[in-house]
N, C-alpha and C positions, 0 to 999 in steps of 0.2 A: 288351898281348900282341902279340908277333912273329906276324905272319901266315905260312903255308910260304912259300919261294921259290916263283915263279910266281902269284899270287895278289896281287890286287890289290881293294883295297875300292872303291869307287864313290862318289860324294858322295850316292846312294840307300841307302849301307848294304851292297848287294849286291856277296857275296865273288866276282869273276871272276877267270878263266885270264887271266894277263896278256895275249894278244894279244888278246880279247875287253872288254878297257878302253880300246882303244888309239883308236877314232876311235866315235862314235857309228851308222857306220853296220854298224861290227863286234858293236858290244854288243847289239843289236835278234839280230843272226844268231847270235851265241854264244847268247842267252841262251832265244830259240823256237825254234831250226831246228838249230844243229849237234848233230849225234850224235843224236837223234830216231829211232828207227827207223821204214821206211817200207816197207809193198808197196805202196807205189801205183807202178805201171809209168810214167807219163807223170814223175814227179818223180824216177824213178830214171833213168831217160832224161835227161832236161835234166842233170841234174848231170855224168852221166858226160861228156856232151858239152860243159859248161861247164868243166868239169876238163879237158878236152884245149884248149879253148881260153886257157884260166891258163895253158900251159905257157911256160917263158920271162918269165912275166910275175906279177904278186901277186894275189891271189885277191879286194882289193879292188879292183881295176883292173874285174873282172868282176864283182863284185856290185854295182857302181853304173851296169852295164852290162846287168844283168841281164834288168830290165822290157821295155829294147830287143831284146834277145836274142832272148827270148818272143813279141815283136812280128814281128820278123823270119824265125823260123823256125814262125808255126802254133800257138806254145803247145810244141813241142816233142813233136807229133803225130807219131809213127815212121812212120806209113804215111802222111802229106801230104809230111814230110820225103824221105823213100825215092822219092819223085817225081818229086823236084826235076830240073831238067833247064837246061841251059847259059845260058839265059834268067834263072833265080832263082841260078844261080849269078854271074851281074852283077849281079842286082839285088843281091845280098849284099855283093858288091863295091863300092858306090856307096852302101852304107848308114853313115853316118858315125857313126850311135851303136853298132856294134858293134866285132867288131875285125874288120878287113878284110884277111885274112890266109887267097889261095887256096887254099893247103893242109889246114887246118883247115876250112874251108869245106866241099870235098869228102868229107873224111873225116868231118864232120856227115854228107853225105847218105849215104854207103859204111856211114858205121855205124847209121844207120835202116833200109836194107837188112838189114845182119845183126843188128839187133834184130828184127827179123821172121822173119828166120830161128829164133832163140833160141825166143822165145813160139812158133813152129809144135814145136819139140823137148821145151818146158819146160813150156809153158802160159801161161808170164808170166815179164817180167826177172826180176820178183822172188823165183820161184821156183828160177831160175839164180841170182841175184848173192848168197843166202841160204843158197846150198851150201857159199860158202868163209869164214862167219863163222868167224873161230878159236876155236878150243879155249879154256876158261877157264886151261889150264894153259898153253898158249902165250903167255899174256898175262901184261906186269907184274906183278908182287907188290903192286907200290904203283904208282900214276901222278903221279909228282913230271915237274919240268919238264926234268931231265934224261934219264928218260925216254923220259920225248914229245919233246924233240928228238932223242934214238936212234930215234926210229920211223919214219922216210923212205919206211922199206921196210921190208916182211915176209917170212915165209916165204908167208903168207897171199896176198898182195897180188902178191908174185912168183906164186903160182901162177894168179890169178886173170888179171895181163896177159898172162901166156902163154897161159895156153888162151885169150883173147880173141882174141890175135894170129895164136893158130893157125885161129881161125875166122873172120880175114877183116878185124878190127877193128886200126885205126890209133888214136895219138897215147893209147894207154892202155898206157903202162910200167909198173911196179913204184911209181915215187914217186906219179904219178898214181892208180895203183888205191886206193893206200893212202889220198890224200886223201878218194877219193869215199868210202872204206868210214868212214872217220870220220865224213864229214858225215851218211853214210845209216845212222845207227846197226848198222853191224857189228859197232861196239867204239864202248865208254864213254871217250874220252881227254881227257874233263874232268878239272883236276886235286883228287888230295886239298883237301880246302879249300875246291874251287870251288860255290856253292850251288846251280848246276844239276845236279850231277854225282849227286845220290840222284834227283834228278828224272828222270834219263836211267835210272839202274838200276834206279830202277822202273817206265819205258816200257818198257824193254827187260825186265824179268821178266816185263811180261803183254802182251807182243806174240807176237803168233802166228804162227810163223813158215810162209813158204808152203809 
């Protein structure tokens, strides 16, 4: 039997999204963590900030970067983060397991500022970042791998880095928004075929949204 395009078997049996076969330390993140929906404020955090640090770069570059990441910023604590001051901003600098890149740097700490800001307006990120889930009509018919390489960018995801940007937030574009809202279950864009993909739509049916 022909498997869809996109979809690849595993020598466990298990059917994956083809980029989720590609290296062992993708298949671990495809198959627990991506598309998962989350209100946890501290995980919605780190990823937005990890997704502005991928820019330019592949998303395994930062997931083998990760643990470091976590180390270096607090855990990705918004309010140790939003502290930081020109001091931890060298020391971020001088840290060789992360990416040492002053712009992203600052705009980590600029935007745990205005994640504090958000929770003081919202209550929690996640009852902001759960406002611009889209519409089930917005979305696919099918999720084949032509698709999901059409998905870069939304109407969604545009409208989510503009209001971000209108309140203060860097290195969160349209292609950016769109990743995080993938990884932090917004949207299910496992493919047909792929055997986490009922697994997500049914977190995402009994997930409560904030």
């Amino acid at each position: 039997m022909t498997e869809p395009q996109g979809i690849v078997v595993g020598d466990d049996g298990v059917r994956r999204c083809w980029w989720g076969a590609s290296t062992p330390d993708y298949c671990g993140y495809h198959d627990d963590e991506w598309g998962l929906p989350t209100g946890d404020d501290r995980t919605l955090f780190e990823k937005v900030c990890l997704e502005g640090f991928q820019s330019g770069l592949s998303w395994l570059t930062i997931l083998r970067k990760r643990d470091n990441f976590r180390a270096a910023f607090d855990g990705f604590d918004h309010r140790k983060v939003a502290r930081y001051d020109d001091g931890d901003v060298e020391r971020l600098l001088g840290d060789a397991g992360i990416v040492r890149h002053r712009k992203k740097i600052l705009s980590t700490i600029n935007n745990a500022q205005r994640a504090g800001e958000l929770i003081a307006e919202f209550g929690s990120l996640a009852a902001y970042f759960w406002r611009f889930e889209p519409r089930p009509e917005d979305r696919p018919s099918e999720m084949t791998k032509a698709a999901l390489m059409s998905l870069n960018k939304t109407p969604a995801s545009t409208a989510l880095a503009k209001d971000l940007k209108r309140r203060g937030w860097s290195f969160v574009g349209p292609t950016t928004a769109y990743a995080f809202m993938q990884a932090m279950g917004l949207v299910n864009d496992h493919l047909e075929g792929c055997d986490v993909r009922p697994r997500i739509a049914t977190a995402r049916t009994g997930f409560t949204r904030p």
